[in-house]
LUMDREN-72427 format. One record per residue (C-alpha): residue number from 1; y, x, z. Coordinates in Angstrom, 1 decimal, decimal comma, m for minus. Example, Ala and Ser with C-alpha at 12.3 -4.5 7.8 and 13.67 -1.06 7.14 Angstrom:
<lumvos>
(1; (m4,5; 12,3; 7,8))
(2; (m1,1; 13,7; 7,1))
</lumvos>
This chain:
<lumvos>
(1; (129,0; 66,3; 20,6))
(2; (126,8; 69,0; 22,7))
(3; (124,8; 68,8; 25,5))
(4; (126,3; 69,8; 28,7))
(5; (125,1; 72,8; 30,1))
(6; (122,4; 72,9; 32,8))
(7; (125,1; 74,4; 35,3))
(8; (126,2; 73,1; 39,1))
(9; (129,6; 71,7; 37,2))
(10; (127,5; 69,9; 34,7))
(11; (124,3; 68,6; 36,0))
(12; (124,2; 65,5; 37,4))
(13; (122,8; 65,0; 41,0))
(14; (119,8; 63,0; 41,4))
(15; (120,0; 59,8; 43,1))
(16; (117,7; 60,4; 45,8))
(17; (119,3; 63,5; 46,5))
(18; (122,5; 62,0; 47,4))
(19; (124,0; 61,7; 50,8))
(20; (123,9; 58,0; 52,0))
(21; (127,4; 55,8; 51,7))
(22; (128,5; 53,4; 54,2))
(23; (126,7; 53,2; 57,5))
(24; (123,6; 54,4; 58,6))
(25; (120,2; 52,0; 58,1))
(26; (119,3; 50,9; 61,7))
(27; (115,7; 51,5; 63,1))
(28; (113,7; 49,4; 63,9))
(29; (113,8; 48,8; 67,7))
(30; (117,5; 48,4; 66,4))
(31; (117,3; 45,9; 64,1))
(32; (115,2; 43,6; 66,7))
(33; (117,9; 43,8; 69,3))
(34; (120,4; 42,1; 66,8))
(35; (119,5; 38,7; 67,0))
(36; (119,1; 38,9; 71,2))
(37; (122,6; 40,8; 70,8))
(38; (124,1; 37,8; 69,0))
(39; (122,3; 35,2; 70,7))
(40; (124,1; 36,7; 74,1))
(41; (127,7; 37,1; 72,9))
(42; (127,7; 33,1; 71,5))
(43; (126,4; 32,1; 74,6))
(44; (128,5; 34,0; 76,8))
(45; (132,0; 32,9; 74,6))
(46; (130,0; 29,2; 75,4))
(47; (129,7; 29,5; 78,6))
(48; (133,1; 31,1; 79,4))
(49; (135,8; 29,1; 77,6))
(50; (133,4; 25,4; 77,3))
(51; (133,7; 25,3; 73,8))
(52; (131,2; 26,0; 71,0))
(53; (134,2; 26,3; 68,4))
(54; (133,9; 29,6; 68,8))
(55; (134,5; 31,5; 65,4))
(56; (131,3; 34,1; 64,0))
(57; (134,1; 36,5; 63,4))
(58; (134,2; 36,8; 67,4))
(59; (130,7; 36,5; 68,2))
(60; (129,9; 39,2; 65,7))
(61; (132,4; 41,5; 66,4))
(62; (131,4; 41,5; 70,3))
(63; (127,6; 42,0; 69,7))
(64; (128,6; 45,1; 67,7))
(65; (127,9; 43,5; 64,3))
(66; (128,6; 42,4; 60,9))
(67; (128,8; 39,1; 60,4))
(68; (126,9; 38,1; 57,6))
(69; (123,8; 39,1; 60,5))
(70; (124,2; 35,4; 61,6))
(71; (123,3; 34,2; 58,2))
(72; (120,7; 37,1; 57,9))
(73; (119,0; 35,6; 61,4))
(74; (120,0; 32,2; 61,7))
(75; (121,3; 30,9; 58,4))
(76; (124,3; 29,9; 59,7))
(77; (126,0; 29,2; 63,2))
(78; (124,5; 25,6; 63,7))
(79; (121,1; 27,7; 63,6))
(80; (122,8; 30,3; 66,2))
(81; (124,0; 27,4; 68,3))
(82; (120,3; 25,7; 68,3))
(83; (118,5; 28,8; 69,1))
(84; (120,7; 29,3; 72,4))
(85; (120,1; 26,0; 73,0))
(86; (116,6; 26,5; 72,9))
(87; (116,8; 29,2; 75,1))
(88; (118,7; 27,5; 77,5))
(89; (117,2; 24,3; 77,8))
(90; (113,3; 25,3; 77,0))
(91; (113,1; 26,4; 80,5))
(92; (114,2; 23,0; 82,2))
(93; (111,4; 21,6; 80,0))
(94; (108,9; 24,3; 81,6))
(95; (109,8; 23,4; 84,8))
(96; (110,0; 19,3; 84,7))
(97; (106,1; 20,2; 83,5))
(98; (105,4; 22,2; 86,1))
(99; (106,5; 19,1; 88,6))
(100; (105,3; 16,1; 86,3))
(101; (101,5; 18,3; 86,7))
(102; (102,6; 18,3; 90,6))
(103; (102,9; 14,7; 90,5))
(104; (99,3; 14,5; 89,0))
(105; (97,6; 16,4; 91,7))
(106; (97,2; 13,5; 94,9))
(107; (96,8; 16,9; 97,0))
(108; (100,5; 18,1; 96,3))
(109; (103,1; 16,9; 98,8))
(110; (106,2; 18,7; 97,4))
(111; (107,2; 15,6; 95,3))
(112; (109,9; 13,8; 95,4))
(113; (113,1; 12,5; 93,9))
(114; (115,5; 14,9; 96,1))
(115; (113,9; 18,0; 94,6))
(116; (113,7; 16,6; 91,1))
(117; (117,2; 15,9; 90,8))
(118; (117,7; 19,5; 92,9))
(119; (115,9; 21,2; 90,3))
(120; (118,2; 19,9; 87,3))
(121; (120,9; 20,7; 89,0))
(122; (120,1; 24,4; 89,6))
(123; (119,0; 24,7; 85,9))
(124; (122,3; 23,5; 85,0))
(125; (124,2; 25,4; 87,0))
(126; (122,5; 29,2; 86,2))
(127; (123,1; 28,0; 82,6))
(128; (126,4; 26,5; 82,3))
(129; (126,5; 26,8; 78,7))
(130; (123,3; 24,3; 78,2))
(131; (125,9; 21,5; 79,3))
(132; (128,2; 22,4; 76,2))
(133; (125,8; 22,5; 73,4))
(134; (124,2; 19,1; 75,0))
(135; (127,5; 17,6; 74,9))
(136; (128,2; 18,9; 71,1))
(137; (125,2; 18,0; 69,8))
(138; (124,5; 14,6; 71,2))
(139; (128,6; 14,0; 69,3))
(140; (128,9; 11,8; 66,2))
(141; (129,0; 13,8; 63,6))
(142; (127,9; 17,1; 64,5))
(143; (125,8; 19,3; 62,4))
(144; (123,2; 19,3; 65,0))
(145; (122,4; 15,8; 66,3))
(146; (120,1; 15,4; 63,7))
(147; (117,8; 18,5; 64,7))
(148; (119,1; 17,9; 68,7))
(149; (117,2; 14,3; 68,6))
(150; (114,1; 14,8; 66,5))
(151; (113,2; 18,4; 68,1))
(152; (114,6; 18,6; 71,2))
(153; (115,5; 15,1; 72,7))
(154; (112,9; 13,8; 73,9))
(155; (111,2; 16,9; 75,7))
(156; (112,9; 16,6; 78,5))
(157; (113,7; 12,6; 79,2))
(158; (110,2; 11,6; 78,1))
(159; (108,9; 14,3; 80,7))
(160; (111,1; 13,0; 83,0))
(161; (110,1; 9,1; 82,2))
(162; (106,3; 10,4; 83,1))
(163; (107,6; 11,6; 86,3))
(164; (109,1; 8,9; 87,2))
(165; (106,3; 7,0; 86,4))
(166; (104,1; 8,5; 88,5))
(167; (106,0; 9,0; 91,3))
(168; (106,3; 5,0; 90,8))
(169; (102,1; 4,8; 90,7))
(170; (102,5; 7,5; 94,1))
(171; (104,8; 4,7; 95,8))
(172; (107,3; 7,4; 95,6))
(173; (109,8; 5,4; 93,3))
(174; (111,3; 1,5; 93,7))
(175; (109,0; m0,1; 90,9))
(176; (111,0; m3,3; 90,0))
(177; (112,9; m0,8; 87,4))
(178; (110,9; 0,5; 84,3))
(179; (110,4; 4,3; 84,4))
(180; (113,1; 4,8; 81,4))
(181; (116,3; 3,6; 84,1))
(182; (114,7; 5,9; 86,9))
(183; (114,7; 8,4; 84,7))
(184; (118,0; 7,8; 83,3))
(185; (119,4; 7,6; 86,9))
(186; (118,2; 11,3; 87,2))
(187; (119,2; 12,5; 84,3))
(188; (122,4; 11,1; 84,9))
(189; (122,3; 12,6; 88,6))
(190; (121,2; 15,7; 87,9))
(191; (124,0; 17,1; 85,6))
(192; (126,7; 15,0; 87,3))
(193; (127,7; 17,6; 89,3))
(194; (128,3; 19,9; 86,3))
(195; (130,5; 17,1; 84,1))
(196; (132,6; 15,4; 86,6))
(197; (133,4; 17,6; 89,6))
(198; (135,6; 20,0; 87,4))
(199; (137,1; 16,8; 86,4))
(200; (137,4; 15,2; 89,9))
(201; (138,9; 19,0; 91,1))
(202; (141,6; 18,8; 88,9))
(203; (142,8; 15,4; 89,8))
(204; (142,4; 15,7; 93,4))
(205; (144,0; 19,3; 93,5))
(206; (140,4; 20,8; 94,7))
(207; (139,6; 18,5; 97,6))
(208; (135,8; 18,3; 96,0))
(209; (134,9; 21,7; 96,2))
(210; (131,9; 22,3; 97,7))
(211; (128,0; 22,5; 96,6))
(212; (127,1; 18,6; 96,0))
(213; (123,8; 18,8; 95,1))
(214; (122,6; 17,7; 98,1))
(215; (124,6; 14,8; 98,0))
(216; (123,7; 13,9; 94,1))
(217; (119,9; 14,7; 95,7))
(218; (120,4; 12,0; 98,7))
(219; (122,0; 9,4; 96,2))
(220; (119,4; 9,7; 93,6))
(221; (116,9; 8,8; 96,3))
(222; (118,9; 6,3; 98,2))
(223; (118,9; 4,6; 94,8))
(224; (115,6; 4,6; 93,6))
(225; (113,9; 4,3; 96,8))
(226; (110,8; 1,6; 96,9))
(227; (111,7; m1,6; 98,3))
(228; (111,0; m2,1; 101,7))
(229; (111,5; 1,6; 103,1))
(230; (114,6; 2,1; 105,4))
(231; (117,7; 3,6; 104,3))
(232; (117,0; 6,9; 106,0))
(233; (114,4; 8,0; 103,8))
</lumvos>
């Protein structure tokens, strides 16, 4: 059998010189906005319909996606899930810091339990998707517990424990209760509003609406106020 002639019909065009199949390769700037893109559509699906059974079919086809990207980024969705997490509930850590260093200074007066319990609140509020992963991941069984309680757990109830602590050695805080049940009472306090007002709404037809914070703010002090001081404080 001949060779085929070196002719347009019979040579062969090199690889290199071959126009690309499928879809164009993303640039760079590109491929960092997938993960942020990803990140954003989970946590929006999250926060929007309370559940974080939410299918990666969904979440990639609304950032725009394929989605073997959350395998390529996270490994899988528990990884996607964790890393909103994070993102959500990093911040709340940066701030109970920024009021346990408040506590420390003797010079700062803006400390108390009423804007500590206020300040959870808000957090929870501006990230009402935080509230959802907690609950999933603090479940039996679920494929994040494990990482939730060694990575993430204590950072911000062992904050809060020093808090309460201090504000105990700052007379601030009833001290016949160890600083773990203050700071489970605020804990408690402080997301209250976001787990059993929707609840309460429903069975009472809406007659809870209303901002409660400062109510939650007012118990949380009328409970853990030191002994002696009169109820108004």
């Amino acid at each position: 059998m001949g060779l085929k002639e070196d002719t347009p019909q019979g040579r062969q065009t090199p690889m290199r010189d071959r126009p690309a199949k499928g879809r164009p390769k993303r640039t760079e700037s590109e491929e960092r906005m997938i993960p942020d893109a990803l990140l954003a559509a989970a946590n929006q699906f999250i926060a929007d319909e309370k559940t974080s059974n939410v299918s990666v079919r969904r979440i990639a086809e609304k950032a725009g996606v394929n989605p073997a990207m959350i395998n390529y980024y996270f490994h899988n969705k528990n990884g996607l899930l964790l890393a909103i997490f994070e993102a959500n509930f990093l911040p709340l850590v940066k701030k109970l810091r920024a009021f346990e260093k408040d506590c420390r200074d003797p010079a700062c007066e803006d400390v108390s339990i009423a804007r500590l319990v206020t300040m959870i609140d808000r957090h929870f509020e501006k990230s009402p998707s935080l509230f959802v992963l907690h609950k999933d991941m603090i479940s039996e069984g679920s494929g994040l517990s494990g990482t939730y309680s060694e990575d993430n757990g204590a950072r911000g109830y062992t904050t809060i424990v020093r808090i309460m602590r201090l504000m105990m050695d700052r007379g601030l805080c009833r001290s016949d209760i160890s600083p773990e049940q203050a700071a489970y009472v605020i804990a408690i306090l402080g997301a209250v509003h976001h787990i059993m007002t929707p609840i309460f709404a429903i069975a009472f037809r809406g007659l809870l609406e209303g901002d409660r914070t400062s109510e939650l703010a007012a118990l949380a002090t009328q409970l853990l106020r030191p002994q002696g001081e009169p109820d108004s404080v």
